[in-house]
Jmol script that loads the backbone (N, CA, C; Angstrom):
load data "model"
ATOM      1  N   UNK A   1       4.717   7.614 -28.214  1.00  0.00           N
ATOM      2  CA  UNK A   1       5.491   8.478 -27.345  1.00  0.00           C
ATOM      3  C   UNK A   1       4.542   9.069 -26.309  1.00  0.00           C
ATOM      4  N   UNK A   2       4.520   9.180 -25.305  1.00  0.00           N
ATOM      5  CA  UNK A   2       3.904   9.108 -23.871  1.00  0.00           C
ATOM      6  C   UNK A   2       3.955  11.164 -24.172  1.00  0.00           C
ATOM      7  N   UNK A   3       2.989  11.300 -23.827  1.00  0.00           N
ATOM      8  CA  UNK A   3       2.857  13.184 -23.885  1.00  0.00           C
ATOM      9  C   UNK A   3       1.540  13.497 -22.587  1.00  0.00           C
ATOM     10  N   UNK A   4       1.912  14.550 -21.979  1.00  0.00           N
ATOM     11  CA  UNK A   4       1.012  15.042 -21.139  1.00  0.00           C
ATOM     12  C   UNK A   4      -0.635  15.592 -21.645  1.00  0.00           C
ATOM     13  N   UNK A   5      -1.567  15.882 -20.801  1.00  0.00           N
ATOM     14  CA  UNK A   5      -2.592  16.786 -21.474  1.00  0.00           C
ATOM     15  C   UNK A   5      -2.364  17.609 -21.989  1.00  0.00           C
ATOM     16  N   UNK A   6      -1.753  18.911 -20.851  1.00  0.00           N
ATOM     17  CA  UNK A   6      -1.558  19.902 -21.555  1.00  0.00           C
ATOM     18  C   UNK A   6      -0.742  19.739 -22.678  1.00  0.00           C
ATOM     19  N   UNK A   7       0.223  19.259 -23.472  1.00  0.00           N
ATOM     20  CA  UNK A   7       0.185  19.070 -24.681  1.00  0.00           C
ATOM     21  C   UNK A   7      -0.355  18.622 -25.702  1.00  0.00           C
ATOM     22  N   UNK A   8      -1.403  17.798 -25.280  1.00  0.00           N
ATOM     23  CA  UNK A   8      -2.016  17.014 -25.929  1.00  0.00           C
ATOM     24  C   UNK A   8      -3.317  18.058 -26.384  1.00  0.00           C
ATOM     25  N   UNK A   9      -3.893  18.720 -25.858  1.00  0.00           N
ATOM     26  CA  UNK A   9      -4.657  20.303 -25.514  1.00  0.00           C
ATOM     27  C   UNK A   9      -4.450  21.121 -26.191  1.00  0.00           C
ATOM     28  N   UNK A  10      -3.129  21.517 -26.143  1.00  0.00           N
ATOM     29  CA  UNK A  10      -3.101  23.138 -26.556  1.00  0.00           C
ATOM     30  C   UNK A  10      -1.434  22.890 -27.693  1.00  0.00           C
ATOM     31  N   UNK A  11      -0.778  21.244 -28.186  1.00  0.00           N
ATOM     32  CA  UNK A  11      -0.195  21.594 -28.930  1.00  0.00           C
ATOM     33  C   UNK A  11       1.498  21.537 -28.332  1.00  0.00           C
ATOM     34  N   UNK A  12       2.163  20.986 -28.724  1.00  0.00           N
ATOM     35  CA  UNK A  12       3.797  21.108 -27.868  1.00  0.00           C
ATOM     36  C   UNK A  12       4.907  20.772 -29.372  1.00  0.00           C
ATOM     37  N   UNK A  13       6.497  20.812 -28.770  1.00  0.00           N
ATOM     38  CA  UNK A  13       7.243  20.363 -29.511  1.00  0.00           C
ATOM     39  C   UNK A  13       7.549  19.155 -28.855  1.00  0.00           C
ATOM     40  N   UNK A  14       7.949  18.432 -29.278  1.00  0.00           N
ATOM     41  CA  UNK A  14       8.634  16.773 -28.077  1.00  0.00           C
ATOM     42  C   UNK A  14       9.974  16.000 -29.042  1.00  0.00           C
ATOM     43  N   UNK A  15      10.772  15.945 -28.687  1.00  0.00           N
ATOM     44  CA  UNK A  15      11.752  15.231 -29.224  1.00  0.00           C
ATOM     45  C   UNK A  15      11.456  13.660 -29.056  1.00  0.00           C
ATOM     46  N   UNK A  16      11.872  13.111 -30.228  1.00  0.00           N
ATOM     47  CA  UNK A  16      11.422  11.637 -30.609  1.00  0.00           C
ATOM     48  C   UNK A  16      12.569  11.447 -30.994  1.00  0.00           C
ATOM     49  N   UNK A  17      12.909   9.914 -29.801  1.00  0.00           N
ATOM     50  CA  UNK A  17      13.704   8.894 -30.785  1.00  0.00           C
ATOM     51  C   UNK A  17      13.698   8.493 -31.953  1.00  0.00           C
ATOM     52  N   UNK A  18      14.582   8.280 -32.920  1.00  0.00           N
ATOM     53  CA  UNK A  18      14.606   7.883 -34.361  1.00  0.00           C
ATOM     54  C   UNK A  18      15.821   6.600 -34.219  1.00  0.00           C
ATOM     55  N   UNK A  19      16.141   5.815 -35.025  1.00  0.00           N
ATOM     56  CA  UNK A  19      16.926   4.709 -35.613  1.00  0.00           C
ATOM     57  C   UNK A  19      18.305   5.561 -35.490  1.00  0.00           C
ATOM     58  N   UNK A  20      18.087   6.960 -36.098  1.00  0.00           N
ATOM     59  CA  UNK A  20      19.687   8.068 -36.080  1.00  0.00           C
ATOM     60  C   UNK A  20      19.032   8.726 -35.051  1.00  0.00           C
ATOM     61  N   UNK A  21      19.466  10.091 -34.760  1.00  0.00           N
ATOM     62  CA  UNK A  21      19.654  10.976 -33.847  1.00  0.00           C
ATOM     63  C   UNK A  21      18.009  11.322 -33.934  1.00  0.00           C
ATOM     64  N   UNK A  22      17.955  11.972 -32.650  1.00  0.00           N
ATOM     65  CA  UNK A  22      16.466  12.235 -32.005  1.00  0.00           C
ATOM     66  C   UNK A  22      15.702  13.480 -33.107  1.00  0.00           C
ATOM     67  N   UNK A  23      14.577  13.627 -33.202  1.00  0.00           N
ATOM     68  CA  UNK A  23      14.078  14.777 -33.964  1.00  0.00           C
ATOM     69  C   UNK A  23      12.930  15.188 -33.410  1.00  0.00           C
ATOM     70  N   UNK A  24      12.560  16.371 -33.583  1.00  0.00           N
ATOM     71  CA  UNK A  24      11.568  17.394 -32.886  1.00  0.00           C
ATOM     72  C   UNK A  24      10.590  17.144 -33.920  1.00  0.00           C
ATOM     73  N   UNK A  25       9.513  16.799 -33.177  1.00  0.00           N
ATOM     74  CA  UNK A  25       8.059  16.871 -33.697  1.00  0.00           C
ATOM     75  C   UNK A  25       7.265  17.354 -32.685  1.00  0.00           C
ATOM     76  N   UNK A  26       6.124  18.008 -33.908  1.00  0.00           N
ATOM     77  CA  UNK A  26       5.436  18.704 -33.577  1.00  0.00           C
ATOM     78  C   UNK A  26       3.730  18.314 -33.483  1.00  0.00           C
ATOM     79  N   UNK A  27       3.496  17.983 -31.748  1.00  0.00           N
ATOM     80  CA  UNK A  27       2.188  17.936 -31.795  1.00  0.00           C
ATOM     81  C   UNK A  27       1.198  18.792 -31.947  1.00  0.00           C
ATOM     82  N   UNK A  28      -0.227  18.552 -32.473  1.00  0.00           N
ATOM     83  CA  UNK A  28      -0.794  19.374 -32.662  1.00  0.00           C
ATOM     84  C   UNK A  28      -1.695  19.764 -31.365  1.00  0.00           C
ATOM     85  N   UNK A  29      -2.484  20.845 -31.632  1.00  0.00           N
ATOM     86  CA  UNK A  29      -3.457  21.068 -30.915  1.00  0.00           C
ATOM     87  C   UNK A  29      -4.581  20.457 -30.810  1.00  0.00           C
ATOM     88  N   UNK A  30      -5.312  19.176 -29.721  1.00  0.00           N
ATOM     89  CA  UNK A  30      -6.690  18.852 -29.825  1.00  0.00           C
ATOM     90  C   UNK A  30      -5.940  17.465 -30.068  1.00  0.00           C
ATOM     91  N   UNK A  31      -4.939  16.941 -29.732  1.00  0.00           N
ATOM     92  CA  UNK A  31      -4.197  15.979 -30.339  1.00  0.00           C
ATOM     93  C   UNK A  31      -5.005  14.337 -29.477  1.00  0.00           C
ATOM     94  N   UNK A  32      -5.087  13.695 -29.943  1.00  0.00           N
ATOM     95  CA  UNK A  32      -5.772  12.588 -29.345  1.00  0.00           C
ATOM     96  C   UNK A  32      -4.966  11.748 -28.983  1.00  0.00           C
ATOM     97  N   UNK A  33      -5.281  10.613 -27.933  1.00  0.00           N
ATOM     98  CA  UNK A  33      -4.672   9.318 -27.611  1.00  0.00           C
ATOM     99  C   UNK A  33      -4.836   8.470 -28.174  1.00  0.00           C
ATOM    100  N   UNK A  34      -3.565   7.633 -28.773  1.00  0.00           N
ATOM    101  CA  UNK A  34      -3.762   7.146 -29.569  1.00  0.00           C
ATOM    102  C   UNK A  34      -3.446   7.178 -31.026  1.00  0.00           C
ATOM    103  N   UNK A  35      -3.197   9.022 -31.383  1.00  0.00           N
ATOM    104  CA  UNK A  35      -3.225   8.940 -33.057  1.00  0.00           C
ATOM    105  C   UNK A  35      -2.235   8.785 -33.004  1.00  0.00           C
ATOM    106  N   UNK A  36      -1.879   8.940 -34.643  1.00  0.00           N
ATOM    107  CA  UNK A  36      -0.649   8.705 -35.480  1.00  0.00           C
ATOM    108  C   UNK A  36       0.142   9.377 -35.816  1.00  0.00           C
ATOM    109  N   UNK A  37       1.106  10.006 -35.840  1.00  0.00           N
ATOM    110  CA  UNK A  37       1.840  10.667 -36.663  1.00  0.00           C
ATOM    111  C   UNK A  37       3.023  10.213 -37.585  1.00  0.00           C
ATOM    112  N   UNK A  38       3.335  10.986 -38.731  1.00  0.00           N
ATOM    113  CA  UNK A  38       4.090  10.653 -39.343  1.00  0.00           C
ATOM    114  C   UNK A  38       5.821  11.215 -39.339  1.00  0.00           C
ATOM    115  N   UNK A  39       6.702  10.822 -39.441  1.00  0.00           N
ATOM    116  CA  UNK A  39       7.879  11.254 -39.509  1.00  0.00           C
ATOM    117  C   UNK A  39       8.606  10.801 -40.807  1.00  0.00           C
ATOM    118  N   UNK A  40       8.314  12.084 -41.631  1.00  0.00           N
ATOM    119  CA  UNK A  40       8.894  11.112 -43.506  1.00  0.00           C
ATOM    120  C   UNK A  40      10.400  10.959 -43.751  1.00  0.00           C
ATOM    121  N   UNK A  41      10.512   9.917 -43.696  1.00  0.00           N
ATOM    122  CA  UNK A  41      12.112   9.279 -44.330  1.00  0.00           C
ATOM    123  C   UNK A  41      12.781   9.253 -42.925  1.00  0.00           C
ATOM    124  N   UNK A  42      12.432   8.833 -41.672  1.00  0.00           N
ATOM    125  CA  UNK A  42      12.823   8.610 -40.529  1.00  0.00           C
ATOM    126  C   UNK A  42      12.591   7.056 -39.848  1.00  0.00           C
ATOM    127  N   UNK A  43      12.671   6.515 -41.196  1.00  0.00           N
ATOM    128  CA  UNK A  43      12.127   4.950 -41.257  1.00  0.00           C
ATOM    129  C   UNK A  43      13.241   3.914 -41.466  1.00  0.00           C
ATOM    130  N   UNK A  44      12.886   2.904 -41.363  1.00  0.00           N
ATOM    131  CA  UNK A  44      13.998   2.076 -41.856  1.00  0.00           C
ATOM    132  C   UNK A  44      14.513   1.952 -43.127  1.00  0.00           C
ATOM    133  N   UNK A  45      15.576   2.187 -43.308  1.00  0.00           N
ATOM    134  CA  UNK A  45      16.466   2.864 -45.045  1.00  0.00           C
ATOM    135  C   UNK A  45      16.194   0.356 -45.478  1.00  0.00           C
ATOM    136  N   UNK A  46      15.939   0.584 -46.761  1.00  0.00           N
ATOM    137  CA  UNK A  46      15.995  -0.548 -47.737  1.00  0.00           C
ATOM    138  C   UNK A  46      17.313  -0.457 -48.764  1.00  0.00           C
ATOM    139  N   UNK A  47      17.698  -1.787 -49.097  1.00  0.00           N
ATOM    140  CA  UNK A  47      18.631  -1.679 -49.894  1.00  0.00           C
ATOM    141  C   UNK A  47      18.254  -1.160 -51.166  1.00  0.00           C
ATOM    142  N   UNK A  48      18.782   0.112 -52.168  1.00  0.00           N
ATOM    143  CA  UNK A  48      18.548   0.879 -53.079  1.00  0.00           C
ATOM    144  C   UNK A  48      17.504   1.326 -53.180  1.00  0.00           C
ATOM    145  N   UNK A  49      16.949   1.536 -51.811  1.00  0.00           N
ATOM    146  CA  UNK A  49      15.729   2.659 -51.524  1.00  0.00           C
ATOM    147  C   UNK A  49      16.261   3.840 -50.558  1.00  0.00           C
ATOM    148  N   UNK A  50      15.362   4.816 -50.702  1.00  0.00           N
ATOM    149  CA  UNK A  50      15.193   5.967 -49.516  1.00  0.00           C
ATOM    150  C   UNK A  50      14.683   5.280 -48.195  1.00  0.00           C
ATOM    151  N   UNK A  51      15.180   5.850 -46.999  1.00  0.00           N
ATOM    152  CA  UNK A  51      14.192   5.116 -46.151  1.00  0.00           C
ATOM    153  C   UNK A  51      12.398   5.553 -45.899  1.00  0.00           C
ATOM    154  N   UNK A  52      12.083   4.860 -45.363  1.00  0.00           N
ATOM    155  CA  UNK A  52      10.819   5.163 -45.232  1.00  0.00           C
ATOM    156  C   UNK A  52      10.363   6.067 -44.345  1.00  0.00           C
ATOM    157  N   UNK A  53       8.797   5.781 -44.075  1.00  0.00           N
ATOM    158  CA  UNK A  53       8.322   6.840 -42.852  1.00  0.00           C
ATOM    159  C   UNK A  53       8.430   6.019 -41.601  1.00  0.00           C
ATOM    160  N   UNK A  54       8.611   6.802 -40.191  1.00  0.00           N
ATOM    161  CA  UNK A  54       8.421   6.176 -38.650  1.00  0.00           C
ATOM    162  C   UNK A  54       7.091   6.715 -38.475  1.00  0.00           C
ATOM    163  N   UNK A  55       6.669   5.848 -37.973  1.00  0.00           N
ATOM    164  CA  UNK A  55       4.931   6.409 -37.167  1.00  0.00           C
ATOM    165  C   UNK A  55       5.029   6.791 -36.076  1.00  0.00           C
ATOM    166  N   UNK A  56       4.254   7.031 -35.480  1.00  0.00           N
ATOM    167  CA  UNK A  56       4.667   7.897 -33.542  1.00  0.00           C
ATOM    168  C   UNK A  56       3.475   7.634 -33.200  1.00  0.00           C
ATOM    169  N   UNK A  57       3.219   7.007 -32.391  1.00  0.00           N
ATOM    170  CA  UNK A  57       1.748   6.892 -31.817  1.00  0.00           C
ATOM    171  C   UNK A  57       1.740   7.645 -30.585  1.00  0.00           C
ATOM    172  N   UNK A  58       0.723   8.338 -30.273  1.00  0.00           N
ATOM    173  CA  UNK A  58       0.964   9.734 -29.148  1.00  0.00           C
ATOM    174  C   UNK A  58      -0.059   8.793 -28.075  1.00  0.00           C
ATOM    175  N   UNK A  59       0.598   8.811 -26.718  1.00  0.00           N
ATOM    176  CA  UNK A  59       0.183   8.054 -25.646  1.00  0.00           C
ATOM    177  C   UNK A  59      -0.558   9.483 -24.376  1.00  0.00           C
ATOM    178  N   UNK A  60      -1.495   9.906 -24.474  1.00  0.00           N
ATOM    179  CA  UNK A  60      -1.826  11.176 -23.491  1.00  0.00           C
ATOM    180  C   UNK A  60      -1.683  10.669 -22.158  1.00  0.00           C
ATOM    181  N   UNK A  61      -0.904  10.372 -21.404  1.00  0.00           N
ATOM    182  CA  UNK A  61      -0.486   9.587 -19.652  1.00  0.00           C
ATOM    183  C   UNK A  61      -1.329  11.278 -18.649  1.00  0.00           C
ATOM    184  N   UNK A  62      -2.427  10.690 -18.328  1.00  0.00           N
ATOM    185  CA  UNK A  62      -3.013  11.566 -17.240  1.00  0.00           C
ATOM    186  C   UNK A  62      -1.790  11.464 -15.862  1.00  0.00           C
ATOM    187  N   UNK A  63      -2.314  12.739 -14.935  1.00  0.00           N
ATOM    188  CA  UNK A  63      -0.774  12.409 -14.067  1.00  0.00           C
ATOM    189  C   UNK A  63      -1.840  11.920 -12.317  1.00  0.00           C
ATOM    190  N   UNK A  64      -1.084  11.760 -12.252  1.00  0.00           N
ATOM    191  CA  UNK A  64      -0.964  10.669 -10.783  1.00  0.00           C
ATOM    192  C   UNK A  64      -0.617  11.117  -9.614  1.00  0.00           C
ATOM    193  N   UNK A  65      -1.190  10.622  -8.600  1.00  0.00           N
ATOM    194  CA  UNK A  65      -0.856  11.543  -7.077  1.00  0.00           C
ATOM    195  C   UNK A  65      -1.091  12.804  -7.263  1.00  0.00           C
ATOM    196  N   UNK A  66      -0.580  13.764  -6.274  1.00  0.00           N
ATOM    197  CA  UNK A  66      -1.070  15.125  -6.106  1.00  0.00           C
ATOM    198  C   UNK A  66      -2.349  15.249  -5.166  1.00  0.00           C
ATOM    199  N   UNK A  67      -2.852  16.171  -4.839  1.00  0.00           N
ATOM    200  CA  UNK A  67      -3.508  16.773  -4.190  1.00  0.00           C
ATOM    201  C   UNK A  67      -4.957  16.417  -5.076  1.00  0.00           C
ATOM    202  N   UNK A  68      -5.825  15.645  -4.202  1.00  0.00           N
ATOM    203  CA  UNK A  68      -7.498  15.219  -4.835  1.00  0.00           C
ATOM    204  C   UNK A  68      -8.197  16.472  -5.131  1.00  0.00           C
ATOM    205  N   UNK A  69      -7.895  17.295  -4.244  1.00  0.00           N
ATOM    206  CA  UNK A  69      -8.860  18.983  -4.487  1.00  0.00           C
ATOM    207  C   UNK A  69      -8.266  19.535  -5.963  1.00  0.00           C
ATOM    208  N   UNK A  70      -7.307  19.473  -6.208  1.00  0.00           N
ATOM    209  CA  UNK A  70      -6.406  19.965  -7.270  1.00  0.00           C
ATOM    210  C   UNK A  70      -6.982  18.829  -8.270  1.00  0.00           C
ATOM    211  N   UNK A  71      -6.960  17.977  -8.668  1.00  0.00           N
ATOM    212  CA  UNK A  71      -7.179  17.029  -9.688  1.00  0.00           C
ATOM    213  C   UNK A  71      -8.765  17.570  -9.931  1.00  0.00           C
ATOM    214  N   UNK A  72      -9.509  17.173  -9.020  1.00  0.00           N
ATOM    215  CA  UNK A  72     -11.194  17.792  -9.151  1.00  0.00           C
ATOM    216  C   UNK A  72     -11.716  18.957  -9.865  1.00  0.00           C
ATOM    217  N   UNK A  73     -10.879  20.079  -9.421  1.00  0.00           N
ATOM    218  CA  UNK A  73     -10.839  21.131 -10.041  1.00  0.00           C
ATOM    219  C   UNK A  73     -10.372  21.402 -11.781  1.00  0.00           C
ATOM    220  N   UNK A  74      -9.686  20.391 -12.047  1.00  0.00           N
ATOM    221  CA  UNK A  74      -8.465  20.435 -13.289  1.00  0.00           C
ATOM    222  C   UNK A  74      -9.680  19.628 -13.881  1.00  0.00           C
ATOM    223  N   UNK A  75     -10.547  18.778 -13.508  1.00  0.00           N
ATOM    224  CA  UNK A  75     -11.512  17.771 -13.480  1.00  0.00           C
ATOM    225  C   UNK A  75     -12.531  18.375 -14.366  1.00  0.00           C
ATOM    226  N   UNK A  76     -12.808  19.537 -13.753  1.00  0.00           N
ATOM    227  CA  UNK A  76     -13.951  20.249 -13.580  1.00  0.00           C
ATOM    228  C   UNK A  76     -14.013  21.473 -14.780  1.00  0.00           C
ATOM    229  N   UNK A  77     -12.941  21.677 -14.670  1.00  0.00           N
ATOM    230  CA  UNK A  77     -12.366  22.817 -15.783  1.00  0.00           C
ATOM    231  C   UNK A  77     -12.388  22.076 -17.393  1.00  0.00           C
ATOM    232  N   UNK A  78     -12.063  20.781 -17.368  1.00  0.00           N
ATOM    233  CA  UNK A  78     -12.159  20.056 -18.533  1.00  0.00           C
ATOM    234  C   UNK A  78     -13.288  19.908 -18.883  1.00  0.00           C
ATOM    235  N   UNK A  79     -13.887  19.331 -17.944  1.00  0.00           N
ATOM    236  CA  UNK A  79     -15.320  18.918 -18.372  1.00  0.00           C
ATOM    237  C   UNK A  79     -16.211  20.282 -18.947  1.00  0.00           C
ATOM    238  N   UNK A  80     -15.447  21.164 -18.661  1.00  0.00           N
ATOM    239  CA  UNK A  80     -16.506  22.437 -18.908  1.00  0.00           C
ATOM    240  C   UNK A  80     -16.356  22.338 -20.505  1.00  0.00           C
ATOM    241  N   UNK A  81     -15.052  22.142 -20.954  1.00  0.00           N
ATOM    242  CA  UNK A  81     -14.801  22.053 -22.506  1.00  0.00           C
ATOM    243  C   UNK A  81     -15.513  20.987 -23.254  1.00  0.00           C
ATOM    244  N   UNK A  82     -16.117  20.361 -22.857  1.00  0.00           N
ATOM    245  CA  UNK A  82     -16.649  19.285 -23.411  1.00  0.00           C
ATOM    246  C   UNK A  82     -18.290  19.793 -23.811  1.00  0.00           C
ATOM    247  N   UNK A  83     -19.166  20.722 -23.534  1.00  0.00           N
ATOM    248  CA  UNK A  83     -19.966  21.455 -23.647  1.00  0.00           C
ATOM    249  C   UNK A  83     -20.510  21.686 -24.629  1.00  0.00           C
ATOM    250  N   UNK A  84     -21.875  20.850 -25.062  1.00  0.00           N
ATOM    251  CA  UNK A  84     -21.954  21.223 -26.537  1.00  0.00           C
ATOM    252  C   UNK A  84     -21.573  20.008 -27.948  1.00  0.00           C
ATOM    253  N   UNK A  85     -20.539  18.759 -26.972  1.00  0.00           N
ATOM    254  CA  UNK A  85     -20.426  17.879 -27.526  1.00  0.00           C
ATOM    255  C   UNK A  85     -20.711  16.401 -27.528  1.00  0.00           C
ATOM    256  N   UNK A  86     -20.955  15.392 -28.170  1.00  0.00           N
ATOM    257  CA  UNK A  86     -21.564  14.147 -28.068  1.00  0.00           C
ATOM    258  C   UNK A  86     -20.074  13.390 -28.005  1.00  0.00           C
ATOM    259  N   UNK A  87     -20.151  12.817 -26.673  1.00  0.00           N
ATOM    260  CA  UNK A  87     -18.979  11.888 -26.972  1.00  0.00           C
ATOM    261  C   UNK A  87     -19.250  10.368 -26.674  1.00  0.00           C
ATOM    262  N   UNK A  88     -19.945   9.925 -26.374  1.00  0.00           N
ATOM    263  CA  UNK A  88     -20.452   9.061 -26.214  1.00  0.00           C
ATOM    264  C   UNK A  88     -21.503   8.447 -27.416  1.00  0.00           C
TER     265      UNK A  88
END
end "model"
wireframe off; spacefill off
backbone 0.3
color backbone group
């Protein structure tokens, strides 16, 4: 499911498609691109089983166009958080 930074950052609610009706999950804070989440018994139902779990893979989509001075800055402010850490 495609989620912004700032949620991906500081944590959001996002409604997710399911097989039945949509359900609110909850990303966390510090949330990465890429992970996993779980949604229990929001899975595909088996004959004389419960259904299972859906996975959610969280997609962080940086945003696009806008103003270059504005991105630089937003740029700049991130990178400050990174301070202190090995990511590479």
């Amino acid at each position: 499911i495609p989620i912004s930074v700032p949620e991906a950052l500081v944590g959001a609610t996002v409604e997710v498609p399911t097989l039945g009706t949509p359900v609110k999950l909850k990303v966390p804070a510090g949330a990465a691109n890429g992970q996993r989440l779980r949604l229990r018994g929001k899975g595909i139902e088996a004959k004389n089983r419960p259904p299972g779990d859906l996975f959610v893979r969280l997609e962080v989509v940086l945003p696009t166009g806008g103003d270059e001075r504005a991105r630089a800055e937003a740029a700049a402010q991130l990178e400050a958080l990174y301070e202190g850490q090995v990511i590479r």
